[in-house]
C-alpha positions as CSV (number, residue, x, y, z in Angstrom):
1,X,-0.7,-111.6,13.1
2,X,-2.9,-112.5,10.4
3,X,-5.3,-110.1,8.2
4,X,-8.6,-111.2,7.2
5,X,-10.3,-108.8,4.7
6,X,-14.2,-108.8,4.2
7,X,-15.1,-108.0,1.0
8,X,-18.1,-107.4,-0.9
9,X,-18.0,-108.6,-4.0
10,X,-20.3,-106.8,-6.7
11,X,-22.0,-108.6,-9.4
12,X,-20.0,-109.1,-12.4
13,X,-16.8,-109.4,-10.7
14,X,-14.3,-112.6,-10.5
15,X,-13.0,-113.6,-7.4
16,X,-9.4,-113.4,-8.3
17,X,-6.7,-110.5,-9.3
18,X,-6.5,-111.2,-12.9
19,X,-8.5,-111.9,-15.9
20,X,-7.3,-112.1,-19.6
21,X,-11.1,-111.7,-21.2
22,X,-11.0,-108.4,-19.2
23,X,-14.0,-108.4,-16.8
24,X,-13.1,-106.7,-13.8
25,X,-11.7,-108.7,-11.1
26,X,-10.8,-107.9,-7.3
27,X,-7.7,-105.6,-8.6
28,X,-10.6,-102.8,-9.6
29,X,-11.6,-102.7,-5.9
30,X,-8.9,-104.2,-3.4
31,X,-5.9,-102.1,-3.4
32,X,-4.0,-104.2,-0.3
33,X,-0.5,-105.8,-1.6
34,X,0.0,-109.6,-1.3
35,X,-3.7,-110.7,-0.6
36,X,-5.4,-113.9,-1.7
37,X,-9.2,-114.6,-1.8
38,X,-9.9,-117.8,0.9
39,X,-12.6,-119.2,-1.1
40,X,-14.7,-118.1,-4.7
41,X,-17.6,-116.5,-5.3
42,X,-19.6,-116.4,-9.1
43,X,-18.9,-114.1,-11.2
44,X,-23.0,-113.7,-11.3
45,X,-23.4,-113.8,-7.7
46,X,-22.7,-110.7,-5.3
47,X,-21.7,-110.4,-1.5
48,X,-19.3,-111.5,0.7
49,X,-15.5,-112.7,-0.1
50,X,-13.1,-113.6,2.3
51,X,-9.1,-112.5,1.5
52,X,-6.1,-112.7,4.0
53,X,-2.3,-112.7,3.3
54,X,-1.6,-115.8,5.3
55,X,-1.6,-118.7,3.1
56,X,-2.0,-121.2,6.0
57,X,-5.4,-119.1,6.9
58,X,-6.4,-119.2,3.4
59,X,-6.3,-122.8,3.0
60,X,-7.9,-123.6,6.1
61,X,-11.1,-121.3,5.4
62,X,-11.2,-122.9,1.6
63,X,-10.6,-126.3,3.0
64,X,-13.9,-128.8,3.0
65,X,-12.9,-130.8,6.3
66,X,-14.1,-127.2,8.5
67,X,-17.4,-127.3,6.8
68,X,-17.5,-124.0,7.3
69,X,-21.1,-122.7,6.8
70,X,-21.9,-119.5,4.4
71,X,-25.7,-118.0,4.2
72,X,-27.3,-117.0,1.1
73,X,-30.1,-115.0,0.2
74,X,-31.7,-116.2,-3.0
75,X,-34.2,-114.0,-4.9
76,X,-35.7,-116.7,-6.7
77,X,-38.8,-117.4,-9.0
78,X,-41.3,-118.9,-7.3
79,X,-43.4,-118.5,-3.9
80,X,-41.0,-120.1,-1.4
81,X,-42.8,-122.7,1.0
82,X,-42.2,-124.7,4.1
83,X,-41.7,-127.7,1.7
84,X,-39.3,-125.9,0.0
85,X,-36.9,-125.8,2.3
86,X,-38.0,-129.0,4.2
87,X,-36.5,-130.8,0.6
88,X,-33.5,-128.9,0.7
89,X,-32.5,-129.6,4.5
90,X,-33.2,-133.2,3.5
91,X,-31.0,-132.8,0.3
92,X,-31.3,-133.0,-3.3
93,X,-29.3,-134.8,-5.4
94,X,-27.3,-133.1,-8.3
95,X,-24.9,-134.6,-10.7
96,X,-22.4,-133.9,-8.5
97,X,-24.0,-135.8,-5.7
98,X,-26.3,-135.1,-2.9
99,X,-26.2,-131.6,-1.3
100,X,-28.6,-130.7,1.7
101,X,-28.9,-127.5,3.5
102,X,-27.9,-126.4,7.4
103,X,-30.9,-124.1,7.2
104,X,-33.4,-122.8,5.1
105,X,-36.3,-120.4,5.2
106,X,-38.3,-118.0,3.1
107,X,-37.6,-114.2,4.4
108,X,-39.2,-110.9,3.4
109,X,-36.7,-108.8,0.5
110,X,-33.5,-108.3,2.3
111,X,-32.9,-104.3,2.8
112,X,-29.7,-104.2,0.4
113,X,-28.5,-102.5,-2.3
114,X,-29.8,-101.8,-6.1
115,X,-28.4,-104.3,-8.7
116,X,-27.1,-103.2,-11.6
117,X,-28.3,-104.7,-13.9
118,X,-32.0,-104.9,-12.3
119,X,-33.5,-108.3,-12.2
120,X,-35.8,-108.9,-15.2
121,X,-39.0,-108.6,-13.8
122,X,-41.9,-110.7,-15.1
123,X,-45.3,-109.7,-14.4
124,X,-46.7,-113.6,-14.8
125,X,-44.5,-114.8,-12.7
126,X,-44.4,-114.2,-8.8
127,X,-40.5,-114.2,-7.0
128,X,-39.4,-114.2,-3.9
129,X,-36.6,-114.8,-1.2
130,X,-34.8,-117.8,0.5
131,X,-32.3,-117.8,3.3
132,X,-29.8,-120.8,2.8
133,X,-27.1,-121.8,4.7
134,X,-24.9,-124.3,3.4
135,X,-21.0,-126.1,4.7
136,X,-19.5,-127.0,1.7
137,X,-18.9,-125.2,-2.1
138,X,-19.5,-126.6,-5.0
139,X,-19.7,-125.1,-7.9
140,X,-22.7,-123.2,-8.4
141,X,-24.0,-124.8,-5.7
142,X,-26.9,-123.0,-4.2
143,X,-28.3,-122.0,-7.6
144,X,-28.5,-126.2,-8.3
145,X,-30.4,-126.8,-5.4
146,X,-32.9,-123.7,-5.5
147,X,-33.6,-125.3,-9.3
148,X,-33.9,-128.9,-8.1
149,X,-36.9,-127.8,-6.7
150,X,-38.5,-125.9,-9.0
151,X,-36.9,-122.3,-7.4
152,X,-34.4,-120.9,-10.6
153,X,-32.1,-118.7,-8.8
154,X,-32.8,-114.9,-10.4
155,X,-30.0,-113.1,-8.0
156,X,-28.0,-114.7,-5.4
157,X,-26.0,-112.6,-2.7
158,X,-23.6,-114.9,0.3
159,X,-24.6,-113.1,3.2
160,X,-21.9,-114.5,6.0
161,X,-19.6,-116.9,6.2
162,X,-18.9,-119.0,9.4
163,X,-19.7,-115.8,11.9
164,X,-18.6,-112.6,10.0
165,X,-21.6,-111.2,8.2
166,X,-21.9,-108.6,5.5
167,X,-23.0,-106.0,7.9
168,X,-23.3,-102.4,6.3
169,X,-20.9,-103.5,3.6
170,X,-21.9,-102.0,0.2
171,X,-20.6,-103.4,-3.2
172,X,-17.2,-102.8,-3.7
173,X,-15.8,-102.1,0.0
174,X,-13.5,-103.7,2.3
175,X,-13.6,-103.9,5.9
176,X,-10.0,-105.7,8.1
177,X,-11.0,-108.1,11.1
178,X,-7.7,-108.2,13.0
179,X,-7.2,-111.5,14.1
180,X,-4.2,-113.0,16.1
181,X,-3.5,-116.4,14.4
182,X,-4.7,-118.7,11.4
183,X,-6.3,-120.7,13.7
184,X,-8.0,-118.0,16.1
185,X,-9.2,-116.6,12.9
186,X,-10.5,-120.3,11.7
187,X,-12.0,-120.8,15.5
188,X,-13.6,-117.4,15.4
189,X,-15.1,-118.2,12.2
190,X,-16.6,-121.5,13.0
191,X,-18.5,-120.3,15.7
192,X,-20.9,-118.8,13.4
């Protein structure tokens, strides 16, 4: 049986077990032996990981063929529009090539927890959210494309990936979805 942990990464954190500049990692939080993160998350962005101890599972989740999709909420400067996300659904084009969005809306402030560090707050310059759902990961990826159109990413927090969301999770905790193979995991997931 493979375990899928759900983890919620805080901000400031890498998505892996070790770090030689000493920045806290997964090891500060995740105390489950032989565990691997399926997939990465910034070490500026905050919300939800993915880790198993099945490598096969691992590889499938990370693996670009599934396209599995993963939703963002992007506090952003800017007043998002309708045009907004009408360019990104079409795609933009970064130097890493085109990327488009599965879905994208403006939504009201998500109800989740205080940052720490707060977002600077300007008082000439309006912000607000964006839901984006994307099926691939690049690099930085959502940030690039909020930019492209004139929306600089302020805070960035991956909501759900493939049909696990973050739920009640808060910064730091883990939550185990039992699952009975790599690939009932995989199907599961891709039904989100």
């Amino acid at each position: 049986m493979s375990k899928l942990i759900l983890f919620n990464k805080p901000y400031r954190v890498l998505s892996q077990f070790t770090d030689k500049e000493g920045r806290h990692t997964l090891a500060d939080f995740i105390k489950i032996k032989d565990i691997y993160a399926a997939g990465r998350l910034d070490y500026d962005s905050e919300g939800l990981l993915l880790l198993t101890d099945d490598g096969h599972l691992q590889s499938l989740i990370s693996h670009p063929k599934y396209k599995l999709k993963k939703t963002y909420w992007a506090q952003v400067e800017g007043l998002v529009t309708k045009r907004h996300c009408d360019a990104l659904i079409k795609g933009v084009e970064l130097k890493d090539g085109y990327a488009a969005a599965v879905n994208c809306r403006p939504i009201d402030p998500p109800a989740i927890w205080h940052r720490e560090p707060p977002i600077r707050v300007r008082k000439t310059v309006e912000d607000s959210w964006i839901e984006l759902t994307i099926s691939e990961g690049r690099n930085r990826q959502v940030r690039r494309m909020t930019a492209s159109v004139g929306l600089p990413t302020l805070r960035l927090v991956r909501a759900q990936i493939g049909s696990l969301p973050i739920g009640d999770l808060l910064p730091g905790d883990t939550r185990i979805h039992k699952g009975t193979s790599a690939k009932g995991i995989l199907d599961n997931l891709l039904k989100g």
